[in-house]
N, C-alpha and C positions, 0 to 999 in steps of 0.2 A: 859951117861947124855942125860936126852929128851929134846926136840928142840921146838922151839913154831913159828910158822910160821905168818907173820902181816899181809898175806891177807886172804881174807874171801876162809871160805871153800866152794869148789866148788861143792860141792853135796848139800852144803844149798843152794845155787843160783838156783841150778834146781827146789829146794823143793817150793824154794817159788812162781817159777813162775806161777805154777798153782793157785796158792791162787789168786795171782792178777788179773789173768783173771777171775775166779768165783768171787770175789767182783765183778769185773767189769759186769760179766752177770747179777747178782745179782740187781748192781743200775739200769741197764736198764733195770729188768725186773719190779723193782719196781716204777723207771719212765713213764714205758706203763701202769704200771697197773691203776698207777694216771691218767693217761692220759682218759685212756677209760674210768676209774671209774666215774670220772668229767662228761667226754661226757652224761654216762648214766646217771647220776646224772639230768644236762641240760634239756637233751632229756625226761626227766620223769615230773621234772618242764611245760615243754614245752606241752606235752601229756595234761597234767593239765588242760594249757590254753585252748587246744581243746576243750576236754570234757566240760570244762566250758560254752564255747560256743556252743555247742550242745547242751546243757540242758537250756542256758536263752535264746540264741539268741540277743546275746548284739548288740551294735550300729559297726559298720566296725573301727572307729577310736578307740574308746575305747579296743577293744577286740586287735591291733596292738599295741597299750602302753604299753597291760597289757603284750605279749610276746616281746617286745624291752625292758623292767625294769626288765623281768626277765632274758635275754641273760643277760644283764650287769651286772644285781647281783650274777647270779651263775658262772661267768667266775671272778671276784672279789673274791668270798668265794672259789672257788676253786683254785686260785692261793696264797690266802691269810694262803690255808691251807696245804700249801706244803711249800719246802724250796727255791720256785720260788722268795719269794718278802720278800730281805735283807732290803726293805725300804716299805717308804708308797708307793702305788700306787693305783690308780683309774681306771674304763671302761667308756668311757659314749658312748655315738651313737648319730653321726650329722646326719640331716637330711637333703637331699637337692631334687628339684624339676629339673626335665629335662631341659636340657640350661641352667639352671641355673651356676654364677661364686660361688656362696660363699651355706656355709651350715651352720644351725644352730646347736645349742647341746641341746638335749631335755631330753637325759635319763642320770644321770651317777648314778652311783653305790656311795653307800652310804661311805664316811670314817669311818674306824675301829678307830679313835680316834679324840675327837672333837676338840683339839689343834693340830691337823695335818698340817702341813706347805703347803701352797697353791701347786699344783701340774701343770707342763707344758707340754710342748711338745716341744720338741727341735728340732729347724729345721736346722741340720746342715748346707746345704748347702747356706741355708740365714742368716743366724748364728745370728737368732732369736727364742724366745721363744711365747710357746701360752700359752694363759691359759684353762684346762680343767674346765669349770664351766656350768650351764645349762643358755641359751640363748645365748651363745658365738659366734657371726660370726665368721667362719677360711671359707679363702679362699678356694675352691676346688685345686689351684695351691699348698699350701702348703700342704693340704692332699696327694696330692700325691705323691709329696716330701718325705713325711713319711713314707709310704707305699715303695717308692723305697730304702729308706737308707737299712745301712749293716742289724743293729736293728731296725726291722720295728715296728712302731708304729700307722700304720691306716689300715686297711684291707677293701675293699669294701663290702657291700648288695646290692647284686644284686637281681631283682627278676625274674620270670619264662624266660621272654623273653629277661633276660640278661641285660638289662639299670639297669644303678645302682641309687638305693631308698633312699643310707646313708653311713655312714661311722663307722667304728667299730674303738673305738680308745683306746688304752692303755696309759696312762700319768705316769710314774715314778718320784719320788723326786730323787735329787744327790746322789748316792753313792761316797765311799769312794776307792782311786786310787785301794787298796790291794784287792778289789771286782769283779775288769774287769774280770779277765779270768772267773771268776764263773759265770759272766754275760754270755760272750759270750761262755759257753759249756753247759748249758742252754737256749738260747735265741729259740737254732730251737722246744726245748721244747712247748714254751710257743707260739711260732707262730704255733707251731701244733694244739696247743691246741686253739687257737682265731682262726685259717683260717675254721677249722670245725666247733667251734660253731658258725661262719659267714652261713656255708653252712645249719645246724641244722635249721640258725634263716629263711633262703631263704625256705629252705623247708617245713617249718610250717606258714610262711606267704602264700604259693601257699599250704596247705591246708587248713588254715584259708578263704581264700575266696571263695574256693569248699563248705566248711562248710555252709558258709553266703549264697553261691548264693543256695542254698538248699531249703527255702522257695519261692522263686521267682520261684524257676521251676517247685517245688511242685503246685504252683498255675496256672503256664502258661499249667501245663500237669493235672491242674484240669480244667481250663479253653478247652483246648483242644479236652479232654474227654466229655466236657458239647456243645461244636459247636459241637461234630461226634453224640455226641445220637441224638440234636438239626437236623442233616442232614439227619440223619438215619429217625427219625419219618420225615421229609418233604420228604424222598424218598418214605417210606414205602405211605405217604399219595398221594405222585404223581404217585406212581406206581395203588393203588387205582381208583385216577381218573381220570388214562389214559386208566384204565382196562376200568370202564365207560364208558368213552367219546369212547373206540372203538368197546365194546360191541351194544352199541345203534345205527350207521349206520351200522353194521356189522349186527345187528339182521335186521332191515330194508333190507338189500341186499339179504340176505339168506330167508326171509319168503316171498319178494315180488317173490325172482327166482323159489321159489317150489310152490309159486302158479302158475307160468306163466307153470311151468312145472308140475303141476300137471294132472293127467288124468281125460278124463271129463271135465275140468274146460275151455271152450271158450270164454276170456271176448271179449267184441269189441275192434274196431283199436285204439278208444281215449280213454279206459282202458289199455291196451298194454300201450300207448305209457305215461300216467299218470305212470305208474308202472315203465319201464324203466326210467324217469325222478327222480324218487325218488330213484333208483337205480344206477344211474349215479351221482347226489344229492350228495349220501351218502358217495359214491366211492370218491368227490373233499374231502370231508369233512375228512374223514381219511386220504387223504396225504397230506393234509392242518395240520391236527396234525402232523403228520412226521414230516413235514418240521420245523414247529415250535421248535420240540425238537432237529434238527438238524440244524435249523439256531443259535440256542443256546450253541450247540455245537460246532458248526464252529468259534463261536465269542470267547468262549474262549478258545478254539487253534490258535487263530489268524489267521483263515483260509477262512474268510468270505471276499470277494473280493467287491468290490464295483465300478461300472461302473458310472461316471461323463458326467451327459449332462445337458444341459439349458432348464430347463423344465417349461412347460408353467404352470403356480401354478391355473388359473382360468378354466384350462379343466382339468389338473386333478383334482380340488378338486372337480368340479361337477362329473366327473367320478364317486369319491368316494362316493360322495352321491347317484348316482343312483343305486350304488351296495348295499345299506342299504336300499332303500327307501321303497321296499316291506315290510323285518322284520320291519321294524318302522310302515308303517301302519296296520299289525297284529294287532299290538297294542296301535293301533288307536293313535299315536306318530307323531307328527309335526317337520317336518324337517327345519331346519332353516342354511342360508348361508350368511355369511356377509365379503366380502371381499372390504378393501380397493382399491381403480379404480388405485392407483400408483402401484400397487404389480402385475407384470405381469409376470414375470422371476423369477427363482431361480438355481441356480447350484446344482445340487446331482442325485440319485441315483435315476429315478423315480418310478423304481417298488420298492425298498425300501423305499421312502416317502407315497409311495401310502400304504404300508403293514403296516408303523405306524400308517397314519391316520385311518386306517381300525380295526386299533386292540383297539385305543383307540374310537372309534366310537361303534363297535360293547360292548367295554364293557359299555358304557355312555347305548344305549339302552337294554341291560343283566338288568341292576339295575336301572332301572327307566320306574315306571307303567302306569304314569298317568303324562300330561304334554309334554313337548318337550325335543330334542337334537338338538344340533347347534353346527356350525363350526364356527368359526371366526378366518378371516387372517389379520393379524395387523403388520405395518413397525413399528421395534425401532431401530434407529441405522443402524447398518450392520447388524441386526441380523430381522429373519420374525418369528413371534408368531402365531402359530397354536394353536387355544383353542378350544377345546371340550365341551361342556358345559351342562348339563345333570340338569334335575328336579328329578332327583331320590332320593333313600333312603341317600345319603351323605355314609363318610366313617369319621371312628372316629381318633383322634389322634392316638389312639394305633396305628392302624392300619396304619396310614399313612406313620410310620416310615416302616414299611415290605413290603409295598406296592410293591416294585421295587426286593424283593428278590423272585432268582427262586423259583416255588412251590408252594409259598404263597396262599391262600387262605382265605378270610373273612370267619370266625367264621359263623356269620351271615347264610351270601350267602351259603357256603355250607348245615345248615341248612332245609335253604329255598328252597333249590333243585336247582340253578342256577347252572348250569354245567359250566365245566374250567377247563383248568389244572396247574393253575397258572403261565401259562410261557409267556403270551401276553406282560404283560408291564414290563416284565425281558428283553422280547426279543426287547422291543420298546426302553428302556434306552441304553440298549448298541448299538443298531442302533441306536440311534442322537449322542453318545458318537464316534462313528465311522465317523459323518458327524461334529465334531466338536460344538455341541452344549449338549444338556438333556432335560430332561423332570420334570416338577414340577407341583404339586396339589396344588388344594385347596377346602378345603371341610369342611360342617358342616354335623352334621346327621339333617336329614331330610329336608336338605336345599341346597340338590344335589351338584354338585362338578364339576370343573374346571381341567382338566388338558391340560397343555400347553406344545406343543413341540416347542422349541426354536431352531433353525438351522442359520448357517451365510449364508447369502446373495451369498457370494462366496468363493470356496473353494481354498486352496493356491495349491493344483498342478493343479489345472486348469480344462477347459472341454478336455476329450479325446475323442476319437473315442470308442465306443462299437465293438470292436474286437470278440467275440465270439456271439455277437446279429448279425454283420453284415454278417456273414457267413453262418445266418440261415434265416436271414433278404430277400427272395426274391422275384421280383417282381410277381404277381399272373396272372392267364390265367384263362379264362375260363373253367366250364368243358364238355369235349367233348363228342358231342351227339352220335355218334360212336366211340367205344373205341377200340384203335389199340390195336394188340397184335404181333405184332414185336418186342416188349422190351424184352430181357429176364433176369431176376433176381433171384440169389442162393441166397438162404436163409438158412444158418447155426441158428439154433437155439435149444439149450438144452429142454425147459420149450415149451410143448406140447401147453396149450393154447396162450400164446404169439405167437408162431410161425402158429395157427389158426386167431390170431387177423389177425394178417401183413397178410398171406396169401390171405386170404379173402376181406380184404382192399383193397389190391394192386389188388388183377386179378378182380375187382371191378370198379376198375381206367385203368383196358386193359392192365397191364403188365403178361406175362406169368412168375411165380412163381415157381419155384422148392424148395422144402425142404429138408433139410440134418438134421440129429440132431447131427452129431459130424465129427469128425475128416476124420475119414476113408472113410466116406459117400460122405465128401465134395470133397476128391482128385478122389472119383469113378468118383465124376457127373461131375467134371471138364472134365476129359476125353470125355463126350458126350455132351457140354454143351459150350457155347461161352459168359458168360453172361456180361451185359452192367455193373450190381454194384455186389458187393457180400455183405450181409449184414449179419455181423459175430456176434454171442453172447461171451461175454469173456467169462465167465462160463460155461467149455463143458464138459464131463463126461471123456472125455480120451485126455483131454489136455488144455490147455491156451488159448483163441482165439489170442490176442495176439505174442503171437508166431507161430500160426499159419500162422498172417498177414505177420510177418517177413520172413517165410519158403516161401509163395506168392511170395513176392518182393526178394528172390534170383534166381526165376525158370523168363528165359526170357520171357517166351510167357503168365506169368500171371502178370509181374511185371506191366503195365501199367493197370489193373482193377483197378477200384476205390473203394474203402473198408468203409463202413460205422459200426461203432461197436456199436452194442445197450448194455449199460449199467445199473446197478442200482445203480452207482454213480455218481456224481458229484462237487466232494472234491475241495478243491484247489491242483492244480498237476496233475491230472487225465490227463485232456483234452492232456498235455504236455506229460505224458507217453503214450499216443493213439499214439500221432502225431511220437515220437521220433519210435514207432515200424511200421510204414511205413502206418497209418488210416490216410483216407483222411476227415474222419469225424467221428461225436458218438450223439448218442441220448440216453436220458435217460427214465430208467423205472419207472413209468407206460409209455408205450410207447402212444406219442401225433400223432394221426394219421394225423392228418393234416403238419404237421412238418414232419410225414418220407415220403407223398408226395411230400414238400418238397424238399428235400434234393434227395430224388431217381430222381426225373424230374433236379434235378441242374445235378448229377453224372453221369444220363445214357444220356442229349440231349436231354431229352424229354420234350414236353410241361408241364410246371405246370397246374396239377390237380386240383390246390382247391382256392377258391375263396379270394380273397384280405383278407377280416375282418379275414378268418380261421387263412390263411400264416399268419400271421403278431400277430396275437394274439399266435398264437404254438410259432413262435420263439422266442419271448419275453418274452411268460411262464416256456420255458423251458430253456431259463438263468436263469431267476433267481428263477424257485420253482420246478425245473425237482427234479422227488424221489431219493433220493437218499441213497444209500444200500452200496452194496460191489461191486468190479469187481468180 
């Protein structure tokens, strides 16, 4: 008889287990697959948005709406079309402002049905409800209440740099008790599904306004492109009429020297020295340009130093007239001086007040044929008015707005053949800017022009001492009608004719001179040679002068020479790296002969060489306009 056994066969037990778990791979792989499928779904919506804005260039606000209504409507339709949402349920997106406690609701997602029962938000732990509507204050404190519960219901937007911009919310109606578990084995579902398209909405808002800022930079790097051609033609045009301006005492130097060296050709002593004078002339005139383009340069590396003394304003400004007073009467031009009898003092820089008034003077008489120029010094205030004042051609609106930019050049004036290189009253504005004051015009055409340099009275760091004037600054001797030659002076120098000037200079003045031109030369002659100064060129063909000095100051028996370094610069800094590598002094190229007597007669003990008016004008000149190159 056969037997029937009441429990389950144990070979179907096994059979079935695998089925269970294939369902089970099964639902979750067709849960991922909604999952992504939704994402990409958003994310293509979202692309939309871009493109949209890339093609109209809509307003920042509007084009944010248009992807905040579409995150809520497609995280809605895609949860709507899944077996996510047993009930009604809604998205919307608070918005709230930084510091801010409370948020508003501006975007939700439409109801799938128009009798839909109102939708909240449940705050457990205040065991209150909200309602999801558009305009709705919720506090920031219950948002994130929501956000913390088991079943989250608020997710933050954040944007690029992390501060959060709003609130991503989900509102569900009540289900039924026999729903929980299906809730919560779902729930990490659908928070997977809002925490990305939270991150989706973050990343297309931070390319949204890459998109927008697109026309602005299109413009700032059209604008950009239009100031470099704009600088490029003012270089090409300054390079032009620098070529000019040094072509014309450079051809003067050169045709007056090959006549004087021509063969045959003997003019008399007050020919010669007519010819030399316009050779010398010409020679101020191009480092007079240098300087110009390298006080221009200094000012905007902030390397233009400025020396503070109480300067008497009624001898220099006649000074400054009597340095015009010739080209004015060329041109048969009346010179006119009007100073207030209270204005007797002023604080600043006197060879930089002197080089403004001179730059705005010389152009007053440039552009004006017929008539006068005048100076006038006027108190307003704390502040003293310098006005220039000219019967010339005027200068026209246009123009007056450029007037102050490097380069610039009147239309006109260049026409007219007036030489320049536009950098005079480039370099004059930023020297009063420098003394705490500027510079302004005023001008009609043909009804000459005004410009006033304005400066304050006195300057807040004070008067100081002129530290590098006082060290060149020295008292004058006569010169001696028998010239000793007991001194003896090494002369290190690279550059043939320089080391021809100074040679010739000096054993001129009774010093006996030896010349080295570099390194090797200098350590022979020391050997035979006991000299009072050493006067080193930086620039040497087999070495640093520089280090040279330093190699001096470790050897005993030359460390006490005193070192003078002739240079072709004079930067801010220089003087300090002379001093730190063991130079008791430096002068600058073009060397000011009066100034390296000088400095040799302070160095070696010997009597000063050269007469008061020389000394005292070399050292002054050569603070503030010595040439200056490279070491």
């Amino acid at each position: 008889m056969q037997q029937y056994s009441s429990l389950p066969d144990q070979k179907s037990l096994i059979d079935a287990t695998p089925k269970l778990k294939l369902l089970t791979t099964i639902e979750q792989l067709r849960a991922q697959l909604w999952l992504e499928s939704s994402l990409n779904q958003l994310q293509s919506r979202l692309n939309d948005c871009l493109l949209s804005a890339c093609n109209t260039v809509p307003q920042p606000e509007a084009a944010q709406a248009e992807i905040f209504q579409t995150v809520v409507n497609e995280i809605n339709s895609a949860i709507h079309s899944s077996n996510l949402a047993l009930t009604e349920c809604a998205v919307g997106i608070a918005m709230c402002q930084p510091q801010e406690t409370v948020a508003t609701v501006c975007y939700v997602s439409g109801s799938p049905s128009p009798n839909s029962p109102p939708l909240f938000l449940e705050v457990l732990t205040a065991e209150k409800k909200l309602l999801l509507r558009l305009q709705e204050v919720i506090k920031i404190e219950d948002l994130q209440q929501l956000e913390n519960q088991q079943l989250p219901s608020a997710w933050r937007l954040a944007d690029d740099s992390g501060s959060v911009i709003g609130w991503l919310i989900l509102a569900t109606a009540p289900l039924s008790s026999h729903h929980e578990s299906f809730i919560e084995s779902q729930a990490q579902l659908r928070s997977q599904l809002i925490t990305r398209s939270a991150k989706c909405c973050t990343t297309t808002l931070v390319q949204l306004r890459h998109i927008l800022s697109w026309p602005q930079r299109c413009q700032q790097l059209s604008n950009s492109n239009q100031e470099l051609e704009r600088t490029n033609q003012l270089k090409n045009q300054f390079l032009a009429n620098t070529s000019h301006e040094i072509r014309t005492p450079l051809s003067s130097i050169i045709g007056f020297t090959h006549l004087l060296l021509a063969p045959g050709y003997e003019p008399t002593k007050e020919r010669q020295q007519e010819y030399l004078n316009i050779i010398q002339s010409s020679g101020k005139h191009l480092l007079a340009l240098i300087n110009d383009i390298l006080d221009l340069s200094k000012i905007e590396a902030n390397q233009l130093e400025v020396q503070w003394e109480t300067v008497d304003v009624p001898l220099l400004c006649n000074n400054v007239l009597a340095l015009v007073k010739e080209k004015a009467a060329n041109k048969s031009l009346k010179l006119c001086l009007e100073l207030e009898p209270d204005i007797t003092t002023l604080v600043a820089d006197p060879l930089r007040l002197k080089q403004m008034l001179l730059n705005l003077l010389f152009n007053a008489l440039k552009f004006t044929s017929i008539g006068s120029v005048g100076l006038q010094i006027a108190s307003k205030g704390v502040f003293v008015h310098f006005t220039v004042w000219d019967t010339g051609t005027g200068i026209s609106q246009e123009d007056q707005v450029q007037l102050f930019q490097p380069y610039f050049q009147i239309a006109k004036a260049v026409a007219d053949g007036i030489e320049g290189t536009g950098l005079g009253l480039a370099v004059t504005q930023k020297l009063a800017q420098i003394h705490g004051g500027w510079v302004k015009v005023e001008s009609e055409i043909d009804r000459g022009s005004r410009f006033t340099l304005v400066l304050p009275l006195k300057q807040e760091m004070g008067v100081r001492v002129d530290e590098e004037a006082g060290e060149t600054n020295f008292p004058s001797f006569p010169l001696p009608l028998t010239p000793s030659s007991s001194v003896e002076i090494l002369l290190v120098e690279n550059d043939l004719p320089n080391a021809d000037l100074m040679q010739i200079y000096l054993q001129k003045l009774g010093y006996q001179v030896t010349w080295v031109k570099n390194a090797d030369e200098m350590w022979e002659a020391l050997t035979q040679l006991d000299p009072a100064v050493i006067l080193m060129d930086v620039c040497l063909a087999d070495g640093n002068g520089l280090n040279l000095v330093q190699q001096l100051r470790e050897h005993q028996q030359y460390r006490t020479i005193p070192v003078i370094v002739q240079t072709a610069m004079a930067m801010k800094g220089d003087r300090e790296t002379c001093l730190a590598a063991g130079v008791n002094d430096y002068i600058s190229k073009p060397i000011d002969l009066p100034l390296l007597a000088s400095l040799v007669a302070k160095y070696s003990k010997a009597p000063m060489l050269v007469d008061e008016e020389q000394g005292s004008r070399g050292a002054g000149e050569q603070r503030s306009r010595g040439a200056e190159g490279k070491l």
